[in-house]
Every structure is written in structure tokens, then in C-alpha cells.
N, C-alpha and C positions, 0 to 999 in steps of 0.2 A: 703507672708507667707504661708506656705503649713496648708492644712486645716486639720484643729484635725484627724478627719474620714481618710482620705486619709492618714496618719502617721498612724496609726491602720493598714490599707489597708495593707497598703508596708510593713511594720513590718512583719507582721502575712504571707504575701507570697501569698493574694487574686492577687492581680493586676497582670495580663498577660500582656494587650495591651489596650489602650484609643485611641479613634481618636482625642482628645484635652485634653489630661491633665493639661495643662497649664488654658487653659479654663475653664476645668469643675472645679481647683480649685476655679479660681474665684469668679464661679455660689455659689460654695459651701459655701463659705465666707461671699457672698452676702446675705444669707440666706435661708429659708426653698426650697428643692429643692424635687421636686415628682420622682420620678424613676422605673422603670418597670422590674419585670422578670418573662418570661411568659415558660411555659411546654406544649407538646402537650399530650393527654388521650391514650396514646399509653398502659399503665397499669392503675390501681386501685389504686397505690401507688409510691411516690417517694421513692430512695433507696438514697443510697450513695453515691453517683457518683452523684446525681443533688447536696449535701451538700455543698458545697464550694458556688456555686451560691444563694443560700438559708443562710447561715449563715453571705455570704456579706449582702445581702439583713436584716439580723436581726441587724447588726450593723447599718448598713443605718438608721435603726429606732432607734436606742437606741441613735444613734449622733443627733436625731430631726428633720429627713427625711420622708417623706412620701412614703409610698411602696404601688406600684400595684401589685396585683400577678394577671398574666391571665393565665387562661387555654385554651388550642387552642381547641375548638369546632370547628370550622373551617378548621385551618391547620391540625387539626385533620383527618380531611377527605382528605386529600392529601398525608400527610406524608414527613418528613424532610428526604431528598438526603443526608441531612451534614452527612459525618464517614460512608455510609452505599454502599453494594457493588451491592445491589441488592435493589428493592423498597419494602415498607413495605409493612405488609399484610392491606389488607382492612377491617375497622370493620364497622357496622353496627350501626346505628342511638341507638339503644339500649346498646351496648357496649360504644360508645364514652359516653352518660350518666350517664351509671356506674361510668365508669373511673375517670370523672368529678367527682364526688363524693367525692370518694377515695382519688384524688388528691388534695380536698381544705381541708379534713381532716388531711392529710400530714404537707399540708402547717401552718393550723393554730395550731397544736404543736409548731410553730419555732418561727410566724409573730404572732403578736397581733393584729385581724381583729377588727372594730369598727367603731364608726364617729368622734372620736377626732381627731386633727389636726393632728397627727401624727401615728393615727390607720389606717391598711393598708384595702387598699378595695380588693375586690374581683372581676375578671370581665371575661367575654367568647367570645374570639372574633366573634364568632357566631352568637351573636347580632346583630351584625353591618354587618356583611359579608351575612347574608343570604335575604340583600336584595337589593342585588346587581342582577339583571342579567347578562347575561355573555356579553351582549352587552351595558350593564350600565356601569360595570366593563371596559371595552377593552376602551369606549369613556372618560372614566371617568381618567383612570389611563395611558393605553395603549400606550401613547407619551411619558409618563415619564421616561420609560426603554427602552434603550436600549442592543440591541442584543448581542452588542461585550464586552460589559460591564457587562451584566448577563454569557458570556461565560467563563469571567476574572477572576470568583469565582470558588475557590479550590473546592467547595462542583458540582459544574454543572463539571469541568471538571474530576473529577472521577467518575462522573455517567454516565460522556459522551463513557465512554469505555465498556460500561456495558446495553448501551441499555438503555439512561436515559427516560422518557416518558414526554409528553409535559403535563400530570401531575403535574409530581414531578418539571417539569421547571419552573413552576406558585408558587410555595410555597413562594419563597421570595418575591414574587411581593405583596403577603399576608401580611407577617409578616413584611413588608413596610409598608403596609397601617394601619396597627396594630399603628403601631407607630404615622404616623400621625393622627390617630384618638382621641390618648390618650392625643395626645399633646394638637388636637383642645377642647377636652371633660375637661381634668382635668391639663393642664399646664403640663405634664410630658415633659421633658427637657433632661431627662436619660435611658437608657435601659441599664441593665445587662445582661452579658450571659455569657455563657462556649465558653471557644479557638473556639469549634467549628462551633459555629453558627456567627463567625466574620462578614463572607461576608452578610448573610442574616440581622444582625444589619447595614453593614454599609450603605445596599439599604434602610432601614428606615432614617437614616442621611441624606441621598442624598433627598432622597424624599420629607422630609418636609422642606430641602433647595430650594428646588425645586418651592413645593406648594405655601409657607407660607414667605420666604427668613430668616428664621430662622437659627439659628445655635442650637442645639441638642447634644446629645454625649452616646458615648458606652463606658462601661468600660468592661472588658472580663476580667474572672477568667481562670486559667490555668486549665485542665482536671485531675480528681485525680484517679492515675492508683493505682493496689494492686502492691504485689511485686515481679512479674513480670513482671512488667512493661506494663500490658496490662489495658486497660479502663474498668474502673469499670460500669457493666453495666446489664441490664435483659437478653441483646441481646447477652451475650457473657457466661454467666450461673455461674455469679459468682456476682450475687445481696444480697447485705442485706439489708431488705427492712424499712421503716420506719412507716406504718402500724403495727400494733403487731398483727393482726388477718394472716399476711404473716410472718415476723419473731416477733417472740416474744421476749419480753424486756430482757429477758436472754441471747437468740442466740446474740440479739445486742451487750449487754452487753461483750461479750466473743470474737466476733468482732472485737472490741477495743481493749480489754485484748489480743489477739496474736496479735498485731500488730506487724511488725518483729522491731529488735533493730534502724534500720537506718532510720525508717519514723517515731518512738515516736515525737519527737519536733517539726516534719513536720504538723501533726496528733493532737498533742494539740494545737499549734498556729489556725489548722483552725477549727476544728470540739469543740472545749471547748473555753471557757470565762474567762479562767485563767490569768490571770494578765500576761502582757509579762516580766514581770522582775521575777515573778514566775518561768515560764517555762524556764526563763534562767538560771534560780537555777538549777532547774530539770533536764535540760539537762547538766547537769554535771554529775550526778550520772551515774555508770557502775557498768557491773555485776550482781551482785543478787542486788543491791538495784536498779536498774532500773526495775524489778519486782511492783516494791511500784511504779512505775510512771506509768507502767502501770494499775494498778489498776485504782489511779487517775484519770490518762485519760477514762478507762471506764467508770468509776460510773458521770465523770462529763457529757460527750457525751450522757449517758440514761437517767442521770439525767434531759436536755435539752429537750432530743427526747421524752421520757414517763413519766417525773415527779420524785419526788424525793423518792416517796416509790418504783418505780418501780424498782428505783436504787438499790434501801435498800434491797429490795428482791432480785432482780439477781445476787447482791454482796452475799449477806449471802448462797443463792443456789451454787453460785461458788464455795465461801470456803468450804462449808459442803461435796459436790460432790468433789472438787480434794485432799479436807483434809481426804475422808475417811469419810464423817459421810452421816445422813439418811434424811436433809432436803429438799426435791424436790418440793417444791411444787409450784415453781416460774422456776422448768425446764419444757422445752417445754412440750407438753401431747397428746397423739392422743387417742379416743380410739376405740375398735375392739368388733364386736362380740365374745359372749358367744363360745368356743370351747373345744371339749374335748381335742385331741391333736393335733399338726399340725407339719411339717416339718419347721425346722429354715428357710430354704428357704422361703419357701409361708410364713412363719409370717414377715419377715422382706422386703418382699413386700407389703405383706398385709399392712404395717402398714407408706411404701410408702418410707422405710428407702434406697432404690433402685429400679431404675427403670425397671430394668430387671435381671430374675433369674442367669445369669452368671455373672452378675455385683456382684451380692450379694454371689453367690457359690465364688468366686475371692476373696473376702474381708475376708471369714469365710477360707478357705485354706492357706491365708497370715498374721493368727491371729491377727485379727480387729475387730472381732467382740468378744464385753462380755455381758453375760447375767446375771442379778444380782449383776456383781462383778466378775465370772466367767468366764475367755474365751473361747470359743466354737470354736473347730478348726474342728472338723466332719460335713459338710454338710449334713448331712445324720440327724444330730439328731435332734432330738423330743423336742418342746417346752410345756409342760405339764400347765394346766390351772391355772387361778390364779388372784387376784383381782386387782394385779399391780405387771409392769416386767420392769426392768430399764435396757435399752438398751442401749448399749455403743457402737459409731463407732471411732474406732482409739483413739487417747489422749482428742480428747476437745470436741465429739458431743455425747450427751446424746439426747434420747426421752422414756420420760413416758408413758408406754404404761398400761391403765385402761380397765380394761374387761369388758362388760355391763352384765348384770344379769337381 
């Protein structure tokens, strides 16, 4: 019999690829099963594009599963080859700490951290890796991989064209031993990840076959692109993040709200908790009542990510902002020194609404930019002082800009 969770899984469209599905029903059958999905401190904050792996992972617990989240302190320091065409940059003992931070903040929005038997822990692999020496390490693990077998992975052979470094060639031998540590520490039996990180999952399966003659399993969620079909990501400049001190509950909010028409049911099934026979109502609706599903789907996704007033607010900010009315006070906000006048250029840098002043002259010459309600199509013109200025770029992005005195 297919197990509860897994019928959820497939339904909803998490499940990419399993090295035992067969198996890992089993285990699941069996009873309480521990499972692991770890991110490395490459930012402050998880975005979108980790949610699919993260919202498996909340189901996991809500079916009666026990959830690890680790955060790579360790591979952190190495940096993941998987999807990347060049090696990351290097951060600093003080950066990776931050990050760390940021990132279990992230996470316990989603996961329910605790010591009940089914509250997830928290863990770095860092711990355990930093005390290894490099020659502890090499005797300790260094027979277990092989060469032609680490070159066999999709992630080493795109790097291999590109100048991979014997760095980045050691990350999976990592994120191996990640696994067999958890297994021997807390019985984890399961690792989640994203399509991308397969190969480096499956050198953890191998490994603690290896060690222990255990059998283990990876389940992979599929990668969730925008609609362009490109990967949602920080490294490609099209993050919305799940932090609200990076995007705020609104910008989220409105996220959701344009989702384009072809990904709504894609987009409720993973990122919301709506009943699947719900959203098979829902995805019936066309036209202007698919408007009402997308809402929906907004307020339920911010609902999850920021709580249920933060919903209440970014909803009510939206209707008032595209209905015409005056309530902003859950739109994003920056605010700017005391000035007497300034040029719409330099304020709409100033205020970080562009990165550069021809980016910004471009947007104001192809009327995209409104000020109060107002569109401003003269580069040239003058933003005169004021105690709040409500900034409009194109149809859906607003920023509150507050003067200081």
C-alpha cells in the first residue's frame, strides 16, 4: 500500500526522483522515519526556489516525521559545483555566521523546531567536520570514493569544463559524510533535496552502504523555475526572499498574486496547504475569476511564510494600492534624508529603486515611473520635499519613501 505522505508527495508534484521508492514506502509504513534537508550560508535568507524542498520537508512533519534541517557551516566553506559555471565566491568565518542565522530563521517560519518526537532539530555540519584534519579526513573516508565514480556526476562534469578546483571536487565527499553522521547520531534513514544536488545525495546512499551495510534513501524534488523558465534563484537576480527584513510580507505577498495563469495550480499544490480536491475546484476557474485564485493563493503562501496578520495586511495594502485608495502602511518603506529638492534621477537612486542613473533615466522616458499617483516622464524633473512620496515602478511595485526630519 502506498504510504499516506507519499500520495500527498505525487499528488501535489514534490517527487522528481527516489533511489528506492519502493523502499522508502516501506520504511514509511513501518513507522516514524527521521529525514534530513540541509542548505549551505551562501545568504542571510532562504528565497523561493529552496520552497518546494522546505514545504516537502513541512509535510514530512505534519505525516509524523521527524525533520533535520542542517545548515552547511562546513560545505559552506567550499561551495556547491551543482548548476554553477564558475566557483562561488569565498566568504569569511563571520559571513558564514551571519548567514547561519538568517537561515534557521527562514527555516523555522516553515518547520516546527522543538524536542517532541516529531519537532525538527536543528544542526551545522561544522561540528562534526571541523575536526577532522585533512589527513584524518583522507584515512578516514578517502577509500570510500572513487575517482571515476565522483567524475560520473552531472555537477563534476560541468565544472570539469570550466576550470573545476580540487575545492569544489571534495564538496560531495562532505555532504556524504553529512549523511552518514546523521544516520549514525539520530537514525536519519532519508535525505531530501532539489533535482540538483542528486549526485551529491546519492554519494551519501553509497557511503553509508558502504560504512554501516545499511540501505538509506533520497527523495529529490523537482527545481521551480519563474516563467521563463529559468531557476529561481539570488544568483540569477530574480529572488524573492523569505526573510521580511530582505523582501517584505507585501512584495511576497504580490509574488504570488502575479503568478502568470499556467503555473496558479502548479504554485497552490506546492507552495499552499489547500486541500487537493480544493485546488481542483479552483483550477477550473478562467478568466477574471482566476483573479479570486490568485489572491487565494497569495494570502495562503504569506499566510505560511509571515503569519496570518501579515497576510491580512499585505492583502488589504494591495486592494487599497491597485483599487485606488490611501492604505500603505504594510507597502514596502525606505526612508531618505531631509532634502530640499532633488532631481527624480538621484531620488530614485537614492532610494535604491535603481541601480544606475540610465537604468532609472530609461524607466522615466518609457513612462514607468509615478510619483504620488502621477507619472513622471521628464528626467529632468524635480522631486520637491515631503513627509512621504509613494513611488510607483511600472503596474505591481510600489516603495514608500518617508523623509526624516
Amino acid at each position: 500500500m502506498k504510504n499516506g505522505l507519499l500520495q500527498e508527495l505525487e499528488a501535489r508534484g514534490f517527487i522528481n526522483q527516489s533511489s528506492n521508492l519502493d523502499g522508502l514506502n516501506d520504511a514509511l509504513n513501518t513507522g516514524r522515519v527521521v529525514g534530513y534537508w540541509g542548505t549551505d550560508p551562501t545568504g542571510d535568507s532562504l528565497h523561493v526556489g529552496h520552497l518546494a524542498s522546505l514545504m516537502l520537508m513541512r509535510w514530512f512533519q505534519k505525516y509524523g516525521h521527524k525533520p533535520i534541517l542542517l545548515v552547511g557551516g562546513a560545505t559552506g566553506r567550499i561551495g556547491d559545483p551543482s548548476g554553477r559555471d564558475k566557483g562561488r565566491p569565498m566568504l569569511t568565518d563571520e559571513q558564514i555566521v551571519h548567514n547561519c542565522d538568517g537561515l534557521r530563521k527562514s527555516i523555522s517560519k516553515f518547520i516546527k523546531v522543538g524536542d517532541g518526537e516529531t519537532d525538527a532539530i536543528m544542526v551545522d555540519n561544522y561540528d562534526w567536520m571541523k575536526g577532522y584534519s585533512h589527513m584524518d579526513f583522507l584515512r578516514e573516508y578517502g577509500t570510500d570514493f572513487t575517482v571515476p565514480r565522483m567524475l560520473s556526476m552531472e555537477s563534476v562534469r560541468r565544472r570539469l569544463e570550466n576550470g573545476m578546483t580540487f575545492l569544489e571536487f571534495n564538496y560531495m565527499t562532505f555532504q556524504a559524510v553529512d549523511f552518514l553522521t546523521l544516520n549514525k547520531k539520530y537514525n536519519c534513514t532519508l535525505q531530501f533535496c532539489g533535482a540538483d544536488q542528486w549526485g551529491n545525495s546519492i554519494m551519501g546512499v553509497e557511503l553509508v552502504r558502504k560504512k554501516l551495510g545499511k540501505e538509506v534513501f533520497v527523495l529529490s524534488t523537482a527545481l521551480i523555475t519563474d516563467s521563463r523558465g529559468e531557476k529561481i534563484g539570488k544568483s540569477a537576480g530574480n529572488a524573492v526572499w523569505v526573510n521580511e527584513d530582505k523582501t517584505s510580507p507585501y512584495e511576497y505577498y504580490q509574488y504570488f498574486r502575479n503568478t502568470p495563469d499556467d503555473l496558479v495550480e502548479k504554485f497552490l499544490k506546492i507552495f499552499t496547504e489547500i486541500p487537493l480536491d480544493e485546488i481542483g475546484e479552483l483550477a477550473k476557474l478562467q478568466g477574471a475569476e482566476l483573479n479570486s485564485v490568485k489572491r487565494k493563493l497569495a494570502f495562503a503562501a504569506t499566510e505560511i511564510a509571515h503569519g496570518h496578520d501579515a497576510a491580512v495586511a499585505a492583502e488589504s495594502a494591495a486592494d487599497a494600492l491597485f483599487g485606488g485608495g490611501k492604505n500603505s502602511d504594510s507597502v514596502p518603506s525606505v526612508e531618505i534624508e531631509k532634502f530640499d529638492a532633488m532631481g527624480i534621477v538621484d531620488f530614485l537612486c537614492a532610494i535604491k529603486m535603481f541601480a544606475s542613473r540610465s537604468e532609472a533615466r530609461r524607466m522615466i522616458e518609457q513612462g514607468g515611473i509615478q510619483i504620488d499617483g502621477n507619472k513622471v516622464t521628464d528626467w529632468k524633473a524635480v522631486i520637491k520635499p515631503a513627509d512621504e512620496i509613494m513611488v510607483q515602478k511600472g503596474k505591481k511595485t510600489f516603495l514608500r519613501v518617508v523623509v526624516k526630519h
